[in-house]
SEVEX-158377 format. One record per residue: chain; residue number from 1; x, y, z of N, C-alpha, C in turn. Coordinates in steps of 0.05 Angstrom, whole numbers, padded with zeros to 5 digits. Layout:
REM SEVEX-158377
+-----+-----+--------+--------+--------+--------+--------+--------+--------+--------+--------+
! mol ! seq !    n_u !    n_v !    n_w !   ca_u !   ca_v !   ca_w !    c_u !    c_v !    c_w !
+-----+-----+--------+--------+--------+--------+--------+--------+--------+--------+--------+
!   A ! NUM !      X !      Y !      Z !      X !      Y !      Z !      X !      Y !      Z !
...
+-----+-----+--------+--------+--------+--------+--------+--------+--------+--------+--------+
This chain:
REM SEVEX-158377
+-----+-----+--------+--------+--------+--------+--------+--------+--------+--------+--------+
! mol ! seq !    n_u !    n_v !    n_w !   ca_u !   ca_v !   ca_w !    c_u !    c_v !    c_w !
+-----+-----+--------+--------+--------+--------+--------+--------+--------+--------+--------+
!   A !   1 !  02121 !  03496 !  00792 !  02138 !  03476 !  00781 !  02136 !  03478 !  00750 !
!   A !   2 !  02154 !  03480 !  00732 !  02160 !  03483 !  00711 !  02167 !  03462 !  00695 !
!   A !   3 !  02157 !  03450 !  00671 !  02170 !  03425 !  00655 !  02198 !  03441 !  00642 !
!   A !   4 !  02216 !  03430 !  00645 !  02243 !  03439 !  00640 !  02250 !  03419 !  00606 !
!   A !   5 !  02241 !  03402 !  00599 !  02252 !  03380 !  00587 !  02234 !  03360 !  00583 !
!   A !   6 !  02228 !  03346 !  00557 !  02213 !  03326 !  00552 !  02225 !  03313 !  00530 !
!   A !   7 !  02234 !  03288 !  00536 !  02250 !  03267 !  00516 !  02231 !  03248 !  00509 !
!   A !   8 !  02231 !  03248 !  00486 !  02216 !  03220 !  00470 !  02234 !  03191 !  00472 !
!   A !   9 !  02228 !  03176 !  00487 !  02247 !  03156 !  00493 !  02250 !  03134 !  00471 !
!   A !  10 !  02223 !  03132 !  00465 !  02214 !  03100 !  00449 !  02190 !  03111 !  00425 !
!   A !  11 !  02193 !  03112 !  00409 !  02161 !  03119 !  00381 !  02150 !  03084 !  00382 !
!   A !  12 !  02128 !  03072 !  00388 !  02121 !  03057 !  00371 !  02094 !  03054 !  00346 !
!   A !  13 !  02102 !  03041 !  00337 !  02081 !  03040 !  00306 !  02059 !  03018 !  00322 !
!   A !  14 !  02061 !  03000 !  00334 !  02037 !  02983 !  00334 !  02021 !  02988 !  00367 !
!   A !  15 !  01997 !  02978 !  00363 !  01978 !  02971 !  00394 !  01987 !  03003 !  00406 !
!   A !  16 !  01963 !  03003 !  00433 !  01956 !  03023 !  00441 !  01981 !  03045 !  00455 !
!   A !  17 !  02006 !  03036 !  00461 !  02032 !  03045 !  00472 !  02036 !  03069 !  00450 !
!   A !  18 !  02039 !  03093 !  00443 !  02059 !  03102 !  00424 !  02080 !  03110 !  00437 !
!   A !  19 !  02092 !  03118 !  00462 !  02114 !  03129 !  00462 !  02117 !  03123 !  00488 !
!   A !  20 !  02145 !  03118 !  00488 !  02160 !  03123 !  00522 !  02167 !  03151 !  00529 !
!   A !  21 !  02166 !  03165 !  00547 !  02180 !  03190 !  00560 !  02183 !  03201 !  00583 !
!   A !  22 !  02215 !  03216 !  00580 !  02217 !  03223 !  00605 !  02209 !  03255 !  00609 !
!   A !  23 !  02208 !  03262 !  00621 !  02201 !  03295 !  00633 !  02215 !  03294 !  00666 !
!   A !  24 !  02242 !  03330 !  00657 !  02247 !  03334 !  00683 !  02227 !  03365 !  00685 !
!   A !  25 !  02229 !  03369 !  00711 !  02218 !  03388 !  00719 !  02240 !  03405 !  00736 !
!   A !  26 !  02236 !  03430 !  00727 !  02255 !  03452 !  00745 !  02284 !  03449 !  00742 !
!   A !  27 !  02288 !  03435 !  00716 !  02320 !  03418 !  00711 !  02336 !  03406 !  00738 !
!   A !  28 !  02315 !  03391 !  00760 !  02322 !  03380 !  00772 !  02311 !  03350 !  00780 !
!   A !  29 !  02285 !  03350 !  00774 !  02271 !  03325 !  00784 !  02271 !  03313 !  00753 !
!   A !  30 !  02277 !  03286 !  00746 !  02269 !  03278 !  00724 !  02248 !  03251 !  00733 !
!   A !  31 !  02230 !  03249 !  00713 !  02208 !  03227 !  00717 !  02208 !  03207 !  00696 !
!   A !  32 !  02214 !  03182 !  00692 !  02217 !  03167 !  00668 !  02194 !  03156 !  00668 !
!   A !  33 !  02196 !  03129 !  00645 !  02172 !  03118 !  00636 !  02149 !  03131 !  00637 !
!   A !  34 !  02141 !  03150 !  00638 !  02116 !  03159 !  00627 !  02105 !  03153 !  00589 !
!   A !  35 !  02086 !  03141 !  00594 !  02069 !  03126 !  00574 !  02051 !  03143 !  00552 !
!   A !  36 !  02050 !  03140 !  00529 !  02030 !  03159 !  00510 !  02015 !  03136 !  00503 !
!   A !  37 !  01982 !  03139 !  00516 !  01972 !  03111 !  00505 !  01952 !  03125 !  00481 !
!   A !  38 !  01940 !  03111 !  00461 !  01927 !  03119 !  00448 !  01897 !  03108 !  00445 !
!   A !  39 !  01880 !  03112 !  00459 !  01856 !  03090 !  00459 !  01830 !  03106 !  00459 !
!   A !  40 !  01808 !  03098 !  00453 !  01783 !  03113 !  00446 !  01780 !  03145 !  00433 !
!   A !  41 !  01795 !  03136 !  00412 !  01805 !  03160 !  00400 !  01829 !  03179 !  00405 !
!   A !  42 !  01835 !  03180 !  00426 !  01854 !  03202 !  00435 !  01875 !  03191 !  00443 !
!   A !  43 !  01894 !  03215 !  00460 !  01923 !  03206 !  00468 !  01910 !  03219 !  00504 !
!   A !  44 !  01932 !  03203 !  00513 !  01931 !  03213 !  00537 !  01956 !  03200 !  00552 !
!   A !  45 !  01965 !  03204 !  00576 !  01993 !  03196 !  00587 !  01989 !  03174 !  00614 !
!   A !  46 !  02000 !  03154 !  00620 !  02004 !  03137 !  00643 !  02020 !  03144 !  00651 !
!   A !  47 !  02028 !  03151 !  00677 !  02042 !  03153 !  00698 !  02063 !  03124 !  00704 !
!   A !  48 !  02090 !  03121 !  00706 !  02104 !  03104 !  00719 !  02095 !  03083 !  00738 !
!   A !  49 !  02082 !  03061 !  00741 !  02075 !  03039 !  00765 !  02097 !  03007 !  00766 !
!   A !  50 !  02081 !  03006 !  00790 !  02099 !  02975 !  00799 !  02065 !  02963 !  00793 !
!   A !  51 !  02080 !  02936 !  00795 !  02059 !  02922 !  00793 !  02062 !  02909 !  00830 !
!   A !  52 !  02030 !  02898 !  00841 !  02035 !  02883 !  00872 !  02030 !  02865 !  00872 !
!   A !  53 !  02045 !  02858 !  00894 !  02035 !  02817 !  00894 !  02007 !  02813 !  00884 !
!   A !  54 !  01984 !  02832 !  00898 !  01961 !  02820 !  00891 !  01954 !  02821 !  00856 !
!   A !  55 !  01981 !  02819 !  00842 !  01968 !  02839 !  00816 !  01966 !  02858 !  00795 !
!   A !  56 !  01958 !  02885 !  00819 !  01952 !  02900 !  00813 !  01966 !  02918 !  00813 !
!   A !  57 !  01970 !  02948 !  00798 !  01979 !  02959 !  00792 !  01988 !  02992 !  00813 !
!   A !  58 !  02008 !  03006 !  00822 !  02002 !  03024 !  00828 !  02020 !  03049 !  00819 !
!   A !  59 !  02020 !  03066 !  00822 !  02032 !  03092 !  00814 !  02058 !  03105 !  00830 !
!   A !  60 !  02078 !  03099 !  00814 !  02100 !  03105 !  00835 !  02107 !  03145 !  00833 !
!   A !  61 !  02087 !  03160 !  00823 !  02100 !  03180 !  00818 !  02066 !  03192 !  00806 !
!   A !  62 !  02054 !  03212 !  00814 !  02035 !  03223 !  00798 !  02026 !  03255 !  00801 !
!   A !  63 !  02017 !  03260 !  00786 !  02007 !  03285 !  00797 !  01979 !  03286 !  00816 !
!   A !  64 !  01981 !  03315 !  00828 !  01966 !  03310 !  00859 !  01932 !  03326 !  00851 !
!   A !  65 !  01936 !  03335 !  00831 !  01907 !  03354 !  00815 !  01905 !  03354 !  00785 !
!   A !  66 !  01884 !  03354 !  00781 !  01873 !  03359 !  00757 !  01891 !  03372 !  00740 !
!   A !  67 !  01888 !  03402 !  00747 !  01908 !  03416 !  00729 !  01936 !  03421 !  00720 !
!   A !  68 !  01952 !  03404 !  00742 !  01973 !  03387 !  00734 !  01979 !  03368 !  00712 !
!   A !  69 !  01956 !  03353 !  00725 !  01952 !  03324 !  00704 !  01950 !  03343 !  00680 !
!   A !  70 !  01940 !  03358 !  00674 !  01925 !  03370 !  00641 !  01949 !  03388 !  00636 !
!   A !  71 !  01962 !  03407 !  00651 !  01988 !  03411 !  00638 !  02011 !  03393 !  00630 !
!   A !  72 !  02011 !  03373 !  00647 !  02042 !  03351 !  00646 !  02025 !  03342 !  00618 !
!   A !  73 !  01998 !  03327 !  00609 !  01996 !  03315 !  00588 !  01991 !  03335 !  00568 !
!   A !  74 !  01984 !  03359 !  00564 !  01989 !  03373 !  00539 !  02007 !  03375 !  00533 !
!   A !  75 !  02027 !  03386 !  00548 !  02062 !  03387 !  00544 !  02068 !  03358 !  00529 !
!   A !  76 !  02073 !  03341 !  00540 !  02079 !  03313 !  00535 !  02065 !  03304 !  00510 !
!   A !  77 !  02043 !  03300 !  00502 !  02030 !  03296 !  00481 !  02042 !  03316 !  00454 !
!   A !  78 !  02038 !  03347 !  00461 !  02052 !  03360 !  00446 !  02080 !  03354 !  00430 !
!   A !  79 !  02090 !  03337 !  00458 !  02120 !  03330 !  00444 !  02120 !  03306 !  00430 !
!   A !  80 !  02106 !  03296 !  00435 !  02096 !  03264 !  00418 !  02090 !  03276 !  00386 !
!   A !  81 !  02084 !  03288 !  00384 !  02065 !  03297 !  00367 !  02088 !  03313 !  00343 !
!   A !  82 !  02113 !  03322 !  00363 !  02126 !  03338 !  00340 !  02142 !  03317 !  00341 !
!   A !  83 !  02146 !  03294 !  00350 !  02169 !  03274 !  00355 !  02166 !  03267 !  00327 !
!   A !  84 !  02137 !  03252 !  00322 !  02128 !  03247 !  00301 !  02132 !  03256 !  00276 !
!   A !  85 !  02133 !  03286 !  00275 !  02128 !  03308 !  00251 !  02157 !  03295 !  00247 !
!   A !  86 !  02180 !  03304 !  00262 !  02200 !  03297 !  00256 !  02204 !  03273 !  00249 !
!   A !  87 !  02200 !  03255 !  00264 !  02208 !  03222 !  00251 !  02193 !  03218 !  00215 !
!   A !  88 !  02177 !  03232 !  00218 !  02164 !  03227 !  00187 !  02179 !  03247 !  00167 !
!   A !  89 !  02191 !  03262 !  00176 !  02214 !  03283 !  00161 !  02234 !  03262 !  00152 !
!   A !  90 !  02246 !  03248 !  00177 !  02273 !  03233 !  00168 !  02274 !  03224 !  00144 !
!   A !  91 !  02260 !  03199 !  00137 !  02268 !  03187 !  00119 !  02270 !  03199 !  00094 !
!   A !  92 !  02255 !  03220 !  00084 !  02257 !  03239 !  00063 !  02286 !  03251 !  00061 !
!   A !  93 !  02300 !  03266 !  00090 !  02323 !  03271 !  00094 !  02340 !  03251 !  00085 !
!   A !  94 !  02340 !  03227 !  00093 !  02353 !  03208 !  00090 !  02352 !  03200 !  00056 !
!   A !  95 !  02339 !  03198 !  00043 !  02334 !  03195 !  00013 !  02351 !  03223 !  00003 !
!   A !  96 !  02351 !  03241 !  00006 !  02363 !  03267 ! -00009 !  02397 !  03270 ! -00002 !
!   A !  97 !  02398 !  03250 !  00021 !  02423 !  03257 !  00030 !  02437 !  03238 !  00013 !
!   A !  98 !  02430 !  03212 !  00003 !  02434 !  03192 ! -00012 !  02432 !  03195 ! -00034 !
!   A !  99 !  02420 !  03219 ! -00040 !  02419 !  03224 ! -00070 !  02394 !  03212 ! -00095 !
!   A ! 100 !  02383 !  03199 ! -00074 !  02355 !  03192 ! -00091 !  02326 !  03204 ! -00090 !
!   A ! 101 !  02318 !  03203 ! -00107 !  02300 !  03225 ! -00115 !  02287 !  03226 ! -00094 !
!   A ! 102 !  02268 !  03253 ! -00084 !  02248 !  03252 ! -00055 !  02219 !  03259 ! -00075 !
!   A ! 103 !  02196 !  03243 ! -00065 !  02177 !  03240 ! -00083 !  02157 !  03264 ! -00059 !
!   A ! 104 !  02149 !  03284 ! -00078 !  02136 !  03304 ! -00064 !  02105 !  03302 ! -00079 !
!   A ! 105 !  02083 !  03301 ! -00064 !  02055 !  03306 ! -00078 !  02044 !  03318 ! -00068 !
+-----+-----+--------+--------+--------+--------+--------+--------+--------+--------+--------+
């Protein structure tokens, strides 16, 4: 199975959430809400869940091994990661396109 596609859905700036995303696989299966959490230093990805009456939480969609899990989240993080590069590009674009000076150091 092949990651075909990885969309940055949501960037956020505050608390442990940074990003919403979807990933299709094989340009046929697509998987939403997948989570970029950021906590004890690192990034790592949540899987899609419902929540149950009792509560608690479960996984409507996951991978079935290890080395799944560690491909789907390098991929995914990766793209977080250039989502970013880019979003921090914009506003510079956006200043030069407007014609005001872009402050480079």
């Amino acid at each position: 199975m092949q990651i075909t596609d990885i969309k940055i859905r949501k960037l956020f700036d505050e608390g442990p959430m940074k990003a919403v995303v979807s990933v299709t696989f094989d340009s046929q299966l697509a998987v939403h809400d997948i989570k970029v959490i950021h906590a004890r230093d690192r990034h790592f990805i949540v899987m899609p869940s419902r929540k149950n009456p009792d509560e608690t939480y479960r996984d409507i969609v996951h991978p079935i091994n290890a080395q799944f899990r560690a491909m789907l989240e390098d991929a995914v993080i990766t793209a977080y990661e250039e989502a970013l590069a880019t979003a921090a590009e914009a506003p510079m674009e956006e200043e030069i396109a407007a014609g005001e000076p872009a402050v480079v150091l």
